[in-house]
N, C-alpha and C positions, 0 to 999 in steps of 0.2 A: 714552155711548150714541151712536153710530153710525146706527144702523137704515136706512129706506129714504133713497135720493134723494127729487129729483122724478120724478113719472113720466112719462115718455115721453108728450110730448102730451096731455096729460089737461087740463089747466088752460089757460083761454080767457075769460077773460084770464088772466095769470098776476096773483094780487096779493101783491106786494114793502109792506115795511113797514121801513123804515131809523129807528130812535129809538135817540135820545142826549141829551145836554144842548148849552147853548151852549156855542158856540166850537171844538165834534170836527167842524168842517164836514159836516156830517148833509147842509145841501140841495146844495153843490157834489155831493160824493157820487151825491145823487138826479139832479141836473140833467147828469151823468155819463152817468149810467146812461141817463137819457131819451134822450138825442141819438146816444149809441152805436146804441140799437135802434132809432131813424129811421132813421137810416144805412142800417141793416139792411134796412128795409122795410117794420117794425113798427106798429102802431098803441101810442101812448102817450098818456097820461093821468098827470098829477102833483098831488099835493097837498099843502099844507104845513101842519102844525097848528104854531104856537110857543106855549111858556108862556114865560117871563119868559130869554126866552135871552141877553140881556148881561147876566144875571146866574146865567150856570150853570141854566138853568131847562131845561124838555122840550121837545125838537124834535123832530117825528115826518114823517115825508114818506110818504106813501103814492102807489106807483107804482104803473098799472096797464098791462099789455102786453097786447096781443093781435093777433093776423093778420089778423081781418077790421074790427073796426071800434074806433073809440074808447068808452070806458065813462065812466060820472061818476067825477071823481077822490075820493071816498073811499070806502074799501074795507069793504063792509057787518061789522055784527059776525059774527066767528067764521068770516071765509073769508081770512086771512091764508095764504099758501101759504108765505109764507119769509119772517122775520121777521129782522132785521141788529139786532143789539143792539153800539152802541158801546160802552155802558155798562150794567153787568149787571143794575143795580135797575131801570134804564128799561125794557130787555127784558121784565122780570119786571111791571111795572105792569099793561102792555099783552097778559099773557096772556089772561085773563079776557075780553076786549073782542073780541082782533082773535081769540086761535089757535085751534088745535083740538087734537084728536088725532092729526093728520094733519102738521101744519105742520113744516117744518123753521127748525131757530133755531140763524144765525151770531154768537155772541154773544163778545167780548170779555171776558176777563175782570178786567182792570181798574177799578177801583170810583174812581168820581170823587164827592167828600165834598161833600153840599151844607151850606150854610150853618149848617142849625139841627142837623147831626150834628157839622160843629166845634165850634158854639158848647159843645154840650153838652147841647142841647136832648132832641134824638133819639137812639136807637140806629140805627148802620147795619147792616141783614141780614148774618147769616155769610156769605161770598161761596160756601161749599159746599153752604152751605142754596139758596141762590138755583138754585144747580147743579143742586141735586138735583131739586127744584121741575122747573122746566125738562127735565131729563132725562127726569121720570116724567109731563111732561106734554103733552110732544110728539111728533110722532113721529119726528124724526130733533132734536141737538144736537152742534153743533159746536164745543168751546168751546176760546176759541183764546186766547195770550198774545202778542196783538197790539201790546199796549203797549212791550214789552218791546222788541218789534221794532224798534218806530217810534223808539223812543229811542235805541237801536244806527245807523239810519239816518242820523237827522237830527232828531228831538224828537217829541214826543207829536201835531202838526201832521200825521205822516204817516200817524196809525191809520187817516183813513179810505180813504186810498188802500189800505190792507193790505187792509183788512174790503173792500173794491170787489172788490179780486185774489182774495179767498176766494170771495166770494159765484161768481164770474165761471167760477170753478174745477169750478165745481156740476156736476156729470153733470143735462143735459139744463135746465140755464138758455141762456135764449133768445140769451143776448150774450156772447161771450167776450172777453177781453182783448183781443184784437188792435183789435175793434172803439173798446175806451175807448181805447187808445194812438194812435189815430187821431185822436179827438175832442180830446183833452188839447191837442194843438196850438191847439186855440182859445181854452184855458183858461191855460194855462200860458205863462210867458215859454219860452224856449229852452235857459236856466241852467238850468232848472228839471224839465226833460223827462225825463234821464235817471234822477235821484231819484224822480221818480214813478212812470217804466217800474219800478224796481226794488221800488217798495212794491209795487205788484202784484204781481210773481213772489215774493215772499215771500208773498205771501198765499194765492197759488196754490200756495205750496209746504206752507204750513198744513194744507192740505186736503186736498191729497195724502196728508201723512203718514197721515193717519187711515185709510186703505187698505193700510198695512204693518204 
């Protein structure tokens, strides 16, 4: 499912919802995206929830943008406007809380196994079920094989610059690439630069497709 974008200036602030587990750089990701829209002109507002993230646990960053002024950084329930799922079960947790009917959801589909589904503890959700879920419960989904990318690049290290490049790619998101490729110089060594400009444009290229 496809369905709407954002809508053209509708949303003031805009609230961004990035969850993953430890270690998919979730808050570089966020703290990306924050500095790009100052640049800009932005008003920004960040927040970090961690569960047990050096151990694969839940990272959720909740970003909030807006033109005229700063908001409290967390994002009240159920006004998620665009929810970035690194990881598909994480995405799916956080429906219920943050989405709506409306929200659009970049979500990964790559499933990273915690703990008690290796051991044998748990089952993990059909990654199709979680799909579906999502599809029938948002109002746009974008689900992309990011991982796949990131590993063709240079390692799993690079999904979240990919999932950045997607979200960035968005008809009528506040920040576009050019912006984070500006900001990355403060983040990145110099080695480092051109591999990241490229996770983006693959991400932007993810997004694209879904318009052909």
């Amino acid at each position: 499912m496809t369905g709407t974008r954002l809508e053209e200036n509708s949303q003031n602030p805009l609230n961004l919802i990035i969850t993953g587990v430890g270690g998919q750089g979730n808050v570089l990701a966020s703290q990306l995206i924050g500095r790009a829209a100052v640049q800009k002109g932005l008003k920004v507002t960040i927040g970090e929830t961690f569960g047990l993230s050096q151990r694969g646990g839940p990272v959720m960053s909740h970003i909030r943008i807006s033109r005229e002024r700063n908001y409290g950084p967390l994002i009240p329930p159920n006004m998620a406007h665009v929810i970035v799922g690194l990881e598909p079960l994480e995405a799916l947790r956080i429906l219920n809380e943050y989405g709506n009917s409306k929200s659009v959801y970049v979500v990964n589909s790559r499933p990273i196994y915690p703990l008690n589904v290796i051991a044998g503890d748990v089952n993990y959700p059909d990654s199709g079920w979680i799909r579906d879920v999502l599809s029938e419960s948002a109002g746009s989904l974008f689900w992309l094989e990011a991982t796949r990318f990131a590993i063709e690049l240079g390692g799993p290290i690079m999904l979240n610059m990919i999932m950045v490049g997607a979200l960035c790619e968005m008809k009528n998101f506040p920040v576009d690439s050019r912006f984070i490729k500006e900001v990355m110089r403060d983040f990145f060594p110099a080695s480092k630069l051109d591999m990241n400009y490229r996770a983006l444009d693959i991400g932007g290229n993810l997004i694209r497709e879904y318009e052909n």
